[in-house]
C-alpha positions, 0 to 999 in steps of 0.5 A: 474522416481524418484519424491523426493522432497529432498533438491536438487529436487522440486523448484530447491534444494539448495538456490533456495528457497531463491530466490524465497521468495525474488521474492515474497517479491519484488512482495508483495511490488511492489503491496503495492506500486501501491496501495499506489500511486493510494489512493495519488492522492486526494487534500487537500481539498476533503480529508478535506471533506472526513474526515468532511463527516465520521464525524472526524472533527466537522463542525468548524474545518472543516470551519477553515482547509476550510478557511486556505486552501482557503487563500493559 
């Protein structure tokens, strides 16, 4: 048998190669995207205690946002 990865051996020769770099990109941001959904899924107000928590908002701002956000 002749095992030649050649242009016309290996993943299928020719623009085979093509198809399966779009097959991975597709998968790459099919999975991007179900992260993305699953971290979406909080409320306005346990994001603004999150950011309070890690201390990127001081304790007034996040009284203010609290106070806004309670009144809608």
């Amino acid at each position: 048998m002749n095992w030649e990865f050649g242009s016309m051996h290996g993943f299928g020769g020719g623009g085979m190669w093509f198809f399966w770099l779009i097959l991975l990109v597709v998968i790459v941001f099919l999975i991007k995207a179900f992260m993305n959904q699953s971290g979406d899924s909080q409320t306005p107000m346990q994001i603004l205690e999150k950011r309070f928590a890690k201390g990127e908002i001081t304790q007034e701002q996040f009284e203010e946002q609290k106070r806004i956000l309670q009144s809608n």
